[in-house]
C-alpha positions in Angstrom: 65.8 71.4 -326.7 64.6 73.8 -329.6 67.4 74.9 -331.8 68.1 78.6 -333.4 70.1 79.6 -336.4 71.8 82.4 -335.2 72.9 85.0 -338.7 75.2 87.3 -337.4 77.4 90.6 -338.4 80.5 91.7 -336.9 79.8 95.6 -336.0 82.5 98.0 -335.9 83.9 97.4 -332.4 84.0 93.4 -333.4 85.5 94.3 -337.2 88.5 96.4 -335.0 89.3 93.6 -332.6 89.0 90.5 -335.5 92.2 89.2 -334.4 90.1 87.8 -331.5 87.0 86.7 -333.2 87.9 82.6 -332.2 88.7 83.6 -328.8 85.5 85.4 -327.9 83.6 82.2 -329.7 85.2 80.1 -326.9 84.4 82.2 -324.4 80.8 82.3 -326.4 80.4 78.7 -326.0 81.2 78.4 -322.6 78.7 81.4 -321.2 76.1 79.6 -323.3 75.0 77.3 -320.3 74.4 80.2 -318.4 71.4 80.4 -320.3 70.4 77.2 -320.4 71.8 77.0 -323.9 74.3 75.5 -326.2 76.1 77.3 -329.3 76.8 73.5 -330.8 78.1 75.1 -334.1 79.4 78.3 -335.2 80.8 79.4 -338.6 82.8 82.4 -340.1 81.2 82.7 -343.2 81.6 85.2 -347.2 78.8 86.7 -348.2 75.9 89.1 -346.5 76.4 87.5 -342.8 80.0 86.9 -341.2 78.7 84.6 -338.6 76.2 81.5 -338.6 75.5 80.2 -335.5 73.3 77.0 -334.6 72.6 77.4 -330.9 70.0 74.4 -329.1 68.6 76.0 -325.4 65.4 74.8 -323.7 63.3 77.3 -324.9 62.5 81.0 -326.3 63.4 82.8 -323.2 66.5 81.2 -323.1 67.6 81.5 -326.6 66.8 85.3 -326.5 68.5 85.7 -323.3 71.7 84.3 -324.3 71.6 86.3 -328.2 70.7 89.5 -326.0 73.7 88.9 -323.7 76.2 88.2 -326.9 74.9 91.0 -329.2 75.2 93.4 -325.7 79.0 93.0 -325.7 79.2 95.0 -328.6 81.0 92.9 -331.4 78.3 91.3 -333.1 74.3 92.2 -334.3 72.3 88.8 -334.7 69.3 87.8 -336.3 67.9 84.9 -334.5 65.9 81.9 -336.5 64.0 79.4 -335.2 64.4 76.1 -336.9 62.8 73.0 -336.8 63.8 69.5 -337.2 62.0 67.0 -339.4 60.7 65.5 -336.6 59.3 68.8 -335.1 57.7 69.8 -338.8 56.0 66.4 -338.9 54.6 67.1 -335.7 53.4 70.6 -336.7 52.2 69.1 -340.3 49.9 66.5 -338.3 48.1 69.1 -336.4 47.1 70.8 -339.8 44.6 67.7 -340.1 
């Protein structure tokens, strides 16, 4: 499974309905295997992003998938990282040569 950082912002429509910001995360988490996903951590966070999500899924098409199907319902924008392990980087590092 690759994992994504998921940096999010509520938009207006999510800032209106706050009050139900834990509720939607559940129901988040459990649409995630839709997608062939997992939202395996997600935070409420101060400063420039509200939201930090790590979300694991089997590959690109299903990490995007899942972040276009979130950020459609209106309450959140997302910038989606990918983000790689120790294990992963030492594997990219030894094909460098």
């Amino acid at each position: 499974m690759a994992t994504y950082i998921a940096l999010c912002n509520f938009t207006d429509q999510g800032i209106r309905s706050v009050k139900d910001t834990t509720k939607r995360a559940d129901a988040v988490k459990e649409a995630a295997s839709k997608f062939g996903a997992k939202m395996s951590q997600i935070y409420w966070t101060l400063g420039p992003y509200d939201l930090v999500t790590v979300i694991e899924a089997a590959d690109d098409a299903s990490a995007t998938a899942f972040g276009l199907a979130i950020a459609s319902a209106g309450n959140i924008r997302m910038q989606t990282l990918r983000a790689f392990s120790k294990d992963e980087m030492a594997g990219i590092l030894a094909k460098m040569g």
